[in-house]
Backbone as JSON, one array per atom type, in Angstrom:
{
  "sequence": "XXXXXXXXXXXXXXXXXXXXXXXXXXXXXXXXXXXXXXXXXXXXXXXXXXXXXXXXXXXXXXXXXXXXXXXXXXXXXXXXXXXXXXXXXXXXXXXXXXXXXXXXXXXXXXXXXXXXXXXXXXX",
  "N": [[19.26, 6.43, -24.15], [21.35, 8.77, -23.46], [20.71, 10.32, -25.4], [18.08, 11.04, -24.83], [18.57, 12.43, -22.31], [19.86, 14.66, -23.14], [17.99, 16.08, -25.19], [17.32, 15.48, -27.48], [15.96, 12.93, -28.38], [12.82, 11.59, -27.75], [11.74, 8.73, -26.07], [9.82, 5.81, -26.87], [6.14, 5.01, -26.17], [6.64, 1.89, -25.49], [9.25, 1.97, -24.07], [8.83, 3.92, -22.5], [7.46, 2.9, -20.07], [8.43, 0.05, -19.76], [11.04, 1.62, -18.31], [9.48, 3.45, -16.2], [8.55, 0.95, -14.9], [11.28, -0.07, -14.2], [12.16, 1.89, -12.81], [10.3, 1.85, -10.85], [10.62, -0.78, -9.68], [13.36, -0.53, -8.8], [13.35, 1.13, -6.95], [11.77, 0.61, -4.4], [13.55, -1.71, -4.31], [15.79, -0.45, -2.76], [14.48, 0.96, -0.83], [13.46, -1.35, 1.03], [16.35, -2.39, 1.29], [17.94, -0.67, 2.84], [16.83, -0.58, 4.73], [15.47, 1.56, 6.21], [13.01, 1.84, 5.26], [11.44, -0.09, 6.95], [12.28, 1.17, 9.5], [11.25, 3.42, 9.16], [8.35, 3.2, 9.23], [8.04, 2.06, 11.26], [8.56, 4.04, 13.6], [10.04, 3.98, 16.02], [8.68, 2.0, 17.1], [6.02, 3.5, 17.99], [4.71, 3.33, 15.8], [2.51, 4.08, 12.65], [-0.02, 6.19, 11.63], [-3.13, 5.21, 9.75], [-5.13, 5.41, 7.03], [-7.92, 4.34, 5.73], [-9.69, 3.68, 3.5], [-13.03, 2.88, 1.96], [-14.11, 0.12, -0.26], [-15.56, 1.48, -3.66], [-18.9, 2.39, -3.38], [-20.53, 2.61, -5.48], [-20.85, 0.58, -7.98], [-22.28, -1.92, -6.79], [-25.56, -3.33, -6.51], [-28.3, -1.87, -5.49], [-29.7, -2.72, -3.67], [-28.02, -4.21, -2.35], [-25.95, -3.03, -1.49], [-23.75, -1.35, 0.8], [-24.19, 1.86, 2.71], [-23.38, 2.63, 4.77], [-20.38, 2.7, 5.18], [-17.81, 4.01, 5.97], [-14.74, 6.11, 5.61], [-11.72, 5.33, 7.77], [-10.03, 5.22, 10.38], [-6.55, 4.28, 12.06], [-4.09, 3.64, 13.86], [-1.43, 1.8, 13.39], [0.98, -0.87, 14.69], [3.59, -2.45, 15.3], [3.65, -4.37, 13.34], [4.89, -3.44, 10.87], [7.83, -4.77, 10.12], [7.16, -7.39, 9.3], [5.37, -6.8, 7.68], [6.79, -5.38, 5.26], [8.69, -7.07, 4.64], [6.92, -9.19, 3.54], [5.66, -7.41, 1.74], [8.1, -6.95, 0.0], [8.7, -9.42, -0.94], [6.73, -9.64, -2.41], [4.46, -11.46, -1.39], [1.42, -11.81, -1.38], [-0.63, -13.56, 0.09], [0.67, -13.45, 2.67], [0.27, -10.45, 3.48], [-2.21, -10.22, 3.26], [-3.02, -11.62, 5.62], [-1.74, -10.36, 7.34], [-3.07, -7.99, 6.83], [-5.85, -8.49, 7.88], [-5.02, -9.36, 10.82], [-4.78, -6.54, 11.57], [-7.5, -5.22, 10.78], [-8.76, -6.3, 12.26], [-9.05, -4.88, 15.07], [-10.7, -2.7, 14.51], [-13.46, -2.95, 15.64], [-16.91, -4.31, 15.98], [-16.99, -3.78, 12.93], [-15.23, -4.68, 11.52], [-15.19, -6.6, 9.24], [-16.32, -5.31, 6.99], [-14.25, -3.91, 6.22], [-12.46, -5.63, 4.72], [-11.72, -5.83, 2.02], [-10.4, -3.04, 0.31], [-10.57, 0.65, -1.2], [-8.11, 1.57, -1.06], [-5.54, 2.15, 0.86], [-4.24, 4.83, 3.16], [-0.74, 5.93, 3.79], [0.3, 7.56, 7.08], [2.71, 8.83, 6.8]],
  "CA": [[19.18, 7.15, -22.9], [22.0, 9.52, -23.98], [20.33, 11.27, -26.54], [16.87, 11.62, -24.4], [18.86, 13.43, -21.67], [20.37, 15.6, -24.03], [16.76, 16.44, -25.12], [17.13, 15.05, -28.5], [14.95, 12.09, -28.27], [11.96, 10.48, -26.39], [11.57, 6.96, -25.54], [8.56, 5.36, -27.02], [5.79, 4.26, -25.44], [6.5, 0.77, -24.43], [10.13, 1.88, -23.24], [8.72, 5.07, -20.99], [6.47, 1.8, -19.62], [9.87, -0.04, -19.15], [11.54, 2.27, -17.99], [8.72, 3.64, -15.33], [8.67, -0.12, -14.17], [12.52, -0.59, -13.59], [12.83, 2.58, -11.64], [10.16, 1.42, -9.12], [11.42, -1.98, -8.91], [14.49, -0.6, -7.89], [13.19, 2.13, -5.78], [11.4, -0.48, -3.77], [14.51, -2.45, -3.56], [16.45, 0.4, -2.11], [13.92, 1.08, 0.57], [13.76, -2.51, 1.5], [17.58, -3.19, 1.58], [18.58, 0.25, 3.37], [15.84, -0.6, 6.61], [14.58, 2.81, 5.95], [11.3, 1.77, 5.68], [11.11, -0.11, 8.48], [12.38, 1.85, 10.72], [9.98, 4.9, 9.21], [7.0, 2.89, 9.35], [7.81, 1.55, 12.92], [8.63, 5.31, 14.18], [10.25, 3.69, 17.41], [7.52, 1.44, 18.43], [4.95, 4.26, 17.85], [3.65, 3.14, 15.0], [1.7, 5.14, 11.72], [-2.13, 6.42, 11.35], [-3.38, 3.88, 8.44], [-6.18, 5.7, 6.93], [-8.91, 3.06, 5.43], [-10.53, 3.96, 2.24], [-13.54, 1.5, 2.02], [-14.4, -0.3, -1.57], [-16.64, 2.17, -4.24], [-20.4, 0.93, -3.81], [-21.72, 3.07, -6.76], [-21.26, -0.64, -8.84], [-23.16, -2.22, -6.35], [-26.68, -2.84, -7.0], [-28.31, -0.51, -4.73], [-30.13, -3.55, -2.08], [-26.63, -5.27, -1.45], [-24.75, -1.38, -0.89], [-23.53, -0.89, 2.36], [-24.25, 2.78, 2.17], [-23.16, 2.94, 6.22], [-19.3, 2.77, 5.0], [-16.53, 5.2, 5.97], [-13.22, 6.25, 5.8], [-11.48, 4.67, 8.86], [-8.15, 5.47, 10.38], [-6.13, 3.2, 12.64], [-2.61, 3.48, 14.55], [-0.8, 0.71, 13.24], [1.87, -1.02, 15.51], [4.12, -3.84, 15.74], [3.37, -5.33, 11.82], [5.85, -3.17, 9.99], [9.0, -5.43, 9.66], [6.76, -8.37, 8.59], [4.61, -6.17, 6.54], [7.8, -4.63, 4.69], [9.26, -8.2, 4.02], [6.08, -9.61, 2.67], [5.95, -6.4, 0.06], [9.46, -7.51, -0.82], [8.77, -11.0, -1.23], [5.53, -10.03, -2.94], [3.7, -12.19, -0.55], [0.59, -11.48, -1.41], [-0.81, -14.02, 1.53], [1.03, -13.01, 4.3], [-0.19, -9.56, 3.29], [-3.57, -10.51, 3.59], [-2.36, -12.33, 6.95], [-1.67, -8.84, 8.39], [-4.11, -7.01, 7.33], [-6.54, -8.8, 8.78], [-4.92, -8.81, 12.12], [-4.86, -4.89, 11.37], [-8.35, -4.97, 10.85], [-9.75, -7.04, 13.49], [-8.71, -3.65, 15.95], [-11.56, -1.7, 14.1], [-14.69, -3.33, 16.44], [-17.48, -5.14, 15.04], [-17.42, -3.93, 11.62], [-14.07, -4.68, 10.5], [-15.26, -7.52, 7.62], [-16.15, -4.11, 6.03], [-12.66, -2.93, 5.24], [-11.34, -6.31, 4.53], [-11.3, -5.33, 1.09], [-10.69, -1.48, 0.6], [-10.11, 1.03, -2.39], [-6.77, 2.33, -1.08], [-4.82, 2.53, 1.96], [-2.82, 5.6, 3.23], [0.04, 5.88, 5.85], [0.39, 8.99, 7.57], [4.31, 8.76, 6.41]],
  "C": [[19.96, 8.46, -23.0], [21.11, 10.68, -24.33], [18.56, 11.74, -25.72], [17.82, 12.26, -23.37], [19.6, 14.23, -22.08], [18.99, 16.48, -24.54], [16.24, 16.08, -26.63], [16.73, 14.06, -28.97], [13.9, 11.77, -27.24], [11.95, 9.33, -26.55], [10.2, 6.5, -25.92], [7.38, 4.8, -26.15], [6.01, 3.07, -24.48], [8.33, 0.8, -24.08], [10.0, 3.07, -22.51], [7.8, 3.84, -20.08], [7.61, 0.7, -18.76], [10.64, 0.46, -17.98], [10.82, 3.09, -16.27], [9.09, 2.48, -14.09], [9.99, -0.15, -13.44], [12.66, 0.75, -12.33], [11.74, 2.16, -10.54], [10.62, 0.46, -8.56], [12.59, -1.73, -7.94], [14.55, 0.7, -6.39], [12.88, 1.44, -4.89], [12.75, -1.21, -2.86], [15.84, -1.8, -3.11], [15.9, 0.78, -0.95], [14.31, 0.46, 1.36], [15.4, -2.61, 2.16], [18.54, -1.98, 2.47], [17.77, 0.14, 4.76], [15.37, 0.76, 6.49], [13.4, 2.85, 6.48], [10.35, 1.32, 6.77], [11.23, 0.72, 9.36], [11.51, 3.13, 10.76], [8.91, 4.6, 9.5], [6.97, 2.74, 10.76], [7.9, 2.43, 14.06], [9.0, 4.63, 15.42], [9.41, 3.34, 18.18], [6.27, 2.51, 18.38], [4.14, 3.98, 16.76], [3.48, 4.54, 13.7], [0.19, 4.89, 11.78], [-1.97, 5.47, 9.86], [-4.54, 4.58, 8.55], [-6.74, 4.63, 5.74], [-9.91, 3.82, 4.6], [-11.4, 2.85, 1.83], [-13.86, 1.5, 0.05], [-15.89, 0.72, -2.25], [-17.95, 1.44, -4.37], [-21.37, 1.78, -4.69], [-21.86, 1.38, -7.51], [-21.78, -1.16, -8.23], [-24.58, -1.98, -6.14], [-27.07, -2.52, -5.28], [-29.17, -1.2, -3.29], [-28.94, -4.19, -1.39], [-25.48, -3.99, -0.89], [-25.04, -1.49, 0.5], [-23.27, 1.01, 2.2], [-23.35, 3.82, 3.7], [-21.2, 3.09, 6.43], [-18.68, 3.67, 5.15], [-15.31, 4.92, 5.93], [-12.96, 5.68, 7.33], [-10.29, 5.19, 9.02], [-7.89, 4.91, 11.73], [-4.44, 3.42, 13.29], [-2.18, 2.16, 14.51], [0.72, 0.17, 13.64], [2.28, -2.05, 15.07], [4.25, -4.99, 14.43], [4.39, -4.97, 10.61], [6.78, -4.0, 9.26], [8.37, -6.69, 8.94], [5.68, -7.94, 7.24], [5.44, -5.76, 5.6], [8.32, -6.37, 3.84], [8.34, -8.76, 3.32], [5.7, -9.01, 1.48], [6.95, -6.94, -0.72], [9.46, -8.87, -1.21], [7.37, -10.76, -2.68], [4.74, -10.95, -2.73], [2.62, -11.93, -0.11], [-0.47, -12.28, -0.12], [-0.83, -13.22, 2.28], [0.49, -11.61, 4.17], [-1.34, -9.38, 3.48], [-3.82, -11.0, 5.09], [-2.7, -10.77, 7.92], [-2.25, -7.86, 8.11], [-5.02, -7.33, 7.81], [-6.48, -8.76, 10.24], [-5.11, -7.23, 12.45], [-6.24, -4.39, 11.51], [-9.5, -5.53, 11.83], [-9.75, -5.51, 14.85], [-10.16, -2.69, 15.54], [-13.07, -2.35, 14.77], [-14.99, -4.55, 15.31], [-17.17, -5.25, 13.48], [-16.08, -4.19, 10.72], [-13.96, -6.02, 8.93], [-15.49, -6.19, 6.72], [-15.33, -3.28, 5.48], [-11.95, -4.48, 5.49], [-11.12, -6.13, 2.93], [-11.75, -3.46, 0.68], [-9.88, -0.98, -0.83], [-8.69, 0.97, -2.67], [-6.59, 2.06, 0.67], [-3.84, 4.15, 2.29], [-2.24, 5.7, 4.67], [0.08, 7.3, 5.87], [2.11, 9.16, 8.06], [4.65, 10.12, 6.65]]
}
């Protein structure tokens, strides 16, 4: 480590891979353990926009494509603190748990973003 921030080495592949990993782990578990994140995501009870990136249907053969799919966006309330702890637990479930309640808000068509490319918050 030394000698790469000096500029006189790099780190090989599978320890810039390492190394990548440990700093998010612990970025993660600095969010988590400072309430930060909660309290940014939960903006005082106001909530964040959750924009809804639906699943790519080029690999889908072209009679089963839902071609009627959009982007979606959503004001998400009240799920933060249990959404934040289930990241930290890696509680992949309960994660699934709340986004579904998340997505039941979007009318009829919300089986169509129960699985989606991406998510973004409007952080």
């Amino acid at each position: 480590m030394r000698s790469w921030y000096r500029g006189k080495s790099r780190p090989g592949k599978a320890n810039l891979e390492r190394l990548d990993s440990a700093y998010w782990v612990r970025r993660r578990e600095n969010l988590i353990r400072s309430g930060w994140l909660k309290r940014h995501l939960d903006n005082d009870g106001q909530g964040r926009r959750v924009e809804i990136y639906p699943v790519d249907q080029n690999a889908v053969p072209q009679a089963r494509a839902r071609s009627n799919i959009t982007e979606r966006s959503i004001t998400v309330r009240y799920v933060w603190t249990d959404m934040v702890d289930a990241w930290a637990a890696q509680d992949a479930g309960l994660m699934d748990e709340i986004w579904d309640d998340i997505i039941t808000d979007l009318d009829s068509d919300y089986a169509a973003y129960a699985y989606v490319s991406s998510v973004g918050i409007g952080a």
